[in-house]
C-alpha distance (Angstrom), angle and dihedral (degrees) to the residues before:
residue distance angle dihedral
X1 . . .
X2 3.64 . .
X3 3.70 121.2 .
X4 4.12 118.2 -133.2
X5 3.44 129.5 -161.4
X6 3.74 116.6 -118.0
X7 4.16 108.4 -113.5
X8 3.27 119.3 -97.0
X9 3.56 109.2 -179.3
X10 3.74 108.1 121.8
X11 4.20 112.1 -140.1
X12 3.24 135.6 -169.5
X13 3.56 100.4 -164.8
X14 4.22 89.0 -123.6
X15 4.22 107.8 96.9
X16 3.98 122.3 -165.5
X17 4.03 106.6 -143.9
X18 3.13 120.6 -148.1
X19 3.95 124.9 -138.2
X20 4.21 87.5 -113.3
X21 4.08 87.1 51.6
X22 3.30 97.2 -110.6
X23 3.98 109.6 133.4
X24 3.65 133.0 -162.8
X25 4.25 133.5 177.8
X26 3.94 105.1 -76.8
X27 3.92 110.8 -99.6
X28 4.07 97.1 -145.6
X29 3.75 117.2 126.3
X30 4.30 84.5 22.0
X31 3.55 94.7 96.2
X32 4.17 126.1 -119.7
X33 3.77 105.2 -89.3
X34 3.87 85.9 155.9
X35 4.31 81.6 74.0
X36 3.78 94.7 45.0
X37 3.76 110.3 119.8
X38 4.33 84.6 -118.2
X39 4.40 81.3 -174.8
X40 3.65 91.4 61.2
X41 3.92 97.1 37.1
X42 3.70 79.5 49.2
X43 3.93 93.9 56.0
X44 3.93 87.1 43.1
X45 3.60 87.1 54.2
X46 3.73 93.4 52.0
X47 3.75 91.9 53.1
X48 3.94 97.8 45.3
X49 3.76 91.1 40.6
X50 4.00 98.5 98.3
X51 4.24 96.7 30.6
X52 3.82 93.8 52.6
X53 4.04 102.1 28.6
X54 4.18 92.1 -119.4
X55 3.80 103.0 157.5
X56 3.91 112.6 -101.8
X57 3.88 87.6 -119.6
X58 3.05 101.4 63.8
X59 3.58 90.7 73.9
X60 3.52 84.7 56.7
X61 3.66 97.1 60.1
X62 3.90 90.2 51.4
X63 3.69 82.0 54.9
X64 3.22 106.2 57.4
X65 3.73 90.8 44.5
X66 2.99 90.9 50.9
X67 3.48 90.3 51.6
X68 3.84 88.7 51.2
X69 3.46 102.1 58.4
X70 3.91 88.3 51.5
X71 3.85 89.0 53.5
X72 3.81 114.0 15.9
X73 3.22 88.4 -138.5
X74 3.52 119.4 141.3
X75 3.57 110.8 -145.8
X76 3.76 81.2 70.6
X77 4.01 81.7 66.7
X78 3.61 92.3 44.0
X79 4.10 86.7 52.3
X80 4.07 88.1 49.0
X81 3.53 90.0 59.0
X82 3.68 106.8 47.8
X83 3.73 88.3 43.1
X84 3.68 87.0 57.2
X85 3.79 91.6 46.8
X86 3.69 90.7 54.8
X87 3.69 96.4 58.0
X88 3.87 129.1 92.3
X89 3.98 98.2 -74.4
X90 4.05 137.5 100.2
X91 3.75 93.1 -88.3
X92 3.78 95.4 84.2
X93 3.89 86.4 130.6
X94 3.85 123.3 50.3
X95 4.09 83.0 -140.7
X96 3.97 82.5 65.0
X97 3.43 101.2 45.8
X98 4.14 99.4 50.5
X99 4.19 91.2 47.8
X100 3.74 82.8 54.6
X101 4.14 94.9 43.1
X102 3.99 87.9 49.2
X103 3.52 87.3 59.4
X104 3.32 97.1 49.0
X105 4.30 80.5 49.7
X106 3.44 90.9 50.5
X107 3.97 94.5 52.5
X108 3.85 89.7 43.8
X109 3.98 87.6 56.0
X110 3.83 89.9 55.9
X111 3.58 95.8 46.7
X112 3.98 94.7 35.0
X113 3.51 111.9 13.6
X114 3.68 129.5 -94.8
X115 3.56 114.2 -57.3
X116 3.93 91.1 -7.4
X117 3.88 84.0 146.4
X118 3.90 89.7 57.0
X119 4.13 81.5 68.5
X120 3.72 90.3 70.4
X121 3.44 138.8 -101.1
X122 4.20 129.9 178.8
X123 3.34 122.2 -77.3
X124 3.76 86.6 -136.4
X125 3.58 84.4 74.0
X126 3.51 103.3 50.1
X127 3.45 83.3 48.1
X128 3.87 95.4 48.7
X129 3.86 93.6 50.6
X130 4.14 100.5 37.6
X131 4.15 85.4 57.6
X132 3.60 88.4 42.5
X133 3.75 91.7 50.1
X134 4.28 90.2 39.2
X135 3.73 88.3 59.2
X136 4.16 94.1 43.3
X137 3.84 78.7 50.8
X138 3.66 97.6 52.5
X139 3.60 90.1 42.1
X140 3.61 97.3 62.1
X141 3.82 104.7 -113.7
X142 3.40 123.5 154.0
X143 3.62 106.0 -178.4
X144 3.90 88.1 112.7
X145 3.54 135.8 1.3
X146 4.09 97.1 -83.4
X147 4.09 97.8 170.7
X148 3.71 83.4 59.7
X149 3.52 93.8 48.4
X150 3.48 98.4 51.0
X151 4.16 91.5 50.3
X152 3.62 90.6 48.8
X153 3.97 90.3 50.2
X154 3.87 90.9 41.8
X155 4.21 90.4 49.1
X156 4.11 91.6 43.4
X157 4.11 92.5 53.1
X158 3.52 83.4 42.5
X159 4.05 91.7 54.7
X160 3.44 85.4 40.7
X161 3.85 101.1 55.4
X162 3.98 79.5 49.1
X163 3.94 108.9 51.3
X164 4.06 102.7 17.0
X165 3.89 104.9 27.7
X166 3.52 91.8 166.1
X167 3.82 84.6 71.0
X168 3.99 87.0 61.5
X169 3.62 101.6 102.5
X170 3.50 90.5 -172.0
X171 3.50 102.1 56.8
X172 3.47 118.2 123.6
X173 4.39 109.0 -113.3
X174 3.32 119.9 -140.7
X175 3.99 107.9 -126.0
């Protein structure tokens, strides 16, 4: 008999729609970690790093956030990720991390519909929600599986970027 995975997908019953149809669970009352200044939480990091025992990276993967929403460029998105898969967690192996991200797919397809994502949503929410679940991550809470989260946020703004750029809030417009 196959094994599931018990759902994980917090909801709060309240959805934000998006004008392509795509939904998600509203962000109000979350905070705005899509307007944190990531560059100076980085430098914070960087200071704290060796008092507190926060992994060096992590600093990193404000960075290149950071870096992102200066640029909209995705590589910076790309450099988020494997900064974050070099840190002190269980995705070690990039084999790992995608069998946990599908789940975290799959769960969104109950909740959402399959490949409700795919419709389109902002980057600056992807990029809202992945810091928001970084931080949960670094924190320590467990309440839901917050590394995963912050992959799957990571890999949909990357998508994103890709196949709807004029989603990409941080793009750079030509005047």
């Amino acid at each position: 008999m196959e094994q599931r995975h018990e759902r994980v997908l917090k909801d709060s019953g309240d959805r934000t729609e998006f004008a392509t149809g795509a939904v998600r669970d509203m962000q109000e009352g979350k905070g705005r970690c899509d307007l944190l200044p990531l560059d100076v939480v980085a430098d914070f990091v960087k200071l704290i790093k060796f008092e507190n025992s926060v992994d060096p990276l992590a600093a990193d993967v404000f960075d290149a956030l950071e870096d992102f929403r200066g640029t909209g460029n995705g590589n910076f998105l790309v450099k988020a990720l494997a900064a974050f898969m070099s840190m002190d967690n269980s995705f070690h192996r990039w084999t790992t991390m995608l069998l946990e991200v599908s789940k975290h797919f799959e769960d969104g397809a109950v909740k959402y519909g399959e490949n409700n994502w795919q419709k389109g949503i902002p980057v600056r929410c992807y990029i809202n929600s992945g810091v928001r679940h970084f931080i949960k991550w670094l924190r320590g809470d467990d309440d839901e599986p917050h590394d995963r989260a912050f992959c799957w946020n990571i890999m949909c703004a990357l998508w994103t970027c890709k196949h709807k750029p004029d989603l990409n809030d941080y793009a750079e417009v030509p005047e």
